[in-house]
C-alpha distance (Angstrom), angle and dihedral (degrees) to the residues before:
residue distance angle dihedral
X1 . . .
X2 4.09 . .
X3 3.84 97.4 .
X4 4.06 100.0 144.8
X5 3.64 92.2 43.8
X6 3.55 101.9 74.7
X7 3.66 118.0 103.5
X8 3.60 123.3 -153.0
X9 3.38 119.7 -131.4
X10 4.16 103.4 176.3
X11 3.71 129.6 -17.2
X12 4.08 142.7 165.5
X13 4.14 81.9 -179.5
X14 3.62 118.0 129.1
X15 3.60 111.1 -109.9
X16 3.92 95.7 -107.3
X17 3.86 93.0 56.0
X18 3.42 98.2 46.7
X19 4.01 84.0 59.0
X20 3.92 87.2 49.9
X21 4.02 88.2 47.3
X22 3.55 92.2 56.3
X23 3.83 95.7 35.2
X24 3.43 86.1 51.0
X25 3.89 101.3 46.4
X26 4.02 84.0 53.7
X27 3.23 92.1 55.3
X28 3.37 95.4 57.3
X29 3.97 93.7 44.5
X30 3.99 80.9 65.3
X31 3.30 101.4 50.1
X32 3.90 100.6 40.0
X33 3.83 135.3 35.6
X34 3.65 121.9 -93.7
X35 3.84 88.5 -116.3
X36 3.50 98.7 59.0
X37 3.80 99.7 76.9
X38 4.30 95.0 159.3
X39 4.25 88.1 57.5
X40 4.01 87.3 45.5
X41 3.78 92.4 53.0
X42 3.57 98.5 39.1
X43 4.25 84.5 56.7
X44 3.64 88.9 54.4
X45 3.87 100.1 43.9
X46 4.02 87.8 47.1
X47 3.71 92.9 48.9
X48 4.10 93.1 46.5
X49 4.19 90.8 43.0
X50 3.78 85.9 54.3
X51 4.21 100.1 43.3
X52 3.79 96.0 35.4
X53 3.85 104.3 21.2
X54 3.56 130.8 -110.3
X55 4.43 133.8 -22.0
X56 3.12 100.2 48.8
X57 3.86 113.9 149.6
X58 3.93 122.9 -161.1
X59 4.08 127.7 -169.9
X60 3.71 125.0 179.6
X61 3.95 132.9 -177.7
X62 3.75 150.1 88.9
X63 3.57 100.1 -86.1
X64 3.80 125.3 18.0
X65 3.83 137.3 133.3
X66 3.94 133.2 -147.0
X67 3.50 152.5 -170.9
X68 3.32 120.9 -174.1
X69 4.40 145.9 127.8
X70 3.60 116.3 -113.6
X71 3.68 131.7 -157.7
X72 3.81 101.8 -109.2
X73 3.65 112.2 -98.2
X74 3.51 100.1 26.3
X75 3.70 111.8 90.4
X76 3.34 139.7 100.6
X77 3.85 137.1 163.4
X78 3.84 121.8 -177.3
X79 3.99 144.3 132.9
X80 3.12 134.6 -121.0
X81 3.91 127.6 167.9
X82 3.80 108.1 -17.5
X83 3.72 98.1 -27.6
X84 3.45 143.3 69.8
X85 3.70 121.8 -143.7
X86 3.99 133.4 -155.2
X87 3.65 115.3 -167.2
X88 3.93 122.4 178.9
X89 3.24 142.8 155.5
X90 4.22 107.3 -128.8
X91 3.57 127.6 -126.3
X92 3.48 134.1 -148.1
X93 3.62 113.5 -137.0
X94 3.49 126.6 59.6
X95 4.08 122.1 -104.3
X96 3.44 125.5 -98.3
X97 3.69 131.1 -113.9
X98 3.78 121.8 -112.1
C-alpha cells in the first residue's frame, strides 16, 4: 500500500474521501499493473459508485486533459507513483457564469 505518498494537487473533497481516493487508487496499483491505466480507473469508479452512490467518473494516466462540471464536493486530482488521478463525481447542469 502507498497511502502517504499521494500528493494532492486540487480538491473540494471532504477530508475522509480524499483518504478513501488515495486508499483506493493504491489499492488498485496492487492489484493491477502500472500500464493498465483503464483497469485502474475502472477499480476506483466501482469502489466510489458503491461507497457514495452512483456518477462517479475516474481518469488515470501520465498525460491527459479535461473539461468537465463537477458536483461540488466531489473532486479530487492528485499523483501518486507514475500517474495522476482525477476522481469526481459529475453533475448535471451546466456552471454558472461569474
Amino acid at each position: 500500500m502507498l497511502e502517504g505518498k499521494a500528493l494532492v494537487e486540487d480538491t473540494d473533497m471532504p477530508g475522509k474521501m480524499q483518504i478513501q481516493a488515495m486508499a483506493c487508487a493504491s489499492q488498485a496499483l496492487d492489484l493491477y499493473d502500472v500500464l493498465d491505466c483503464k483497469s485502474i480507473a475502472a477499480h476506483i469508479k466501482k469502489e466510489f459508485d458503491k461507497e457514495y452512490g452512483g456518477g462517479w467518473q475516474c481518469v488515470v494516466g501520465s498525460h491527459f486533459s479535461c473539461f468537465f462540471t463537477h458536483t461540488k464536493g466531489t473532486f479530487i486530482y492528485f499523483t501518486l507513483e507514475t500517474l495522476n488521478f482525477l476522481i469526481f463525481k459529475g453533475s448535471s447542469s451546466p456552471p454558472t457564469s461569474p
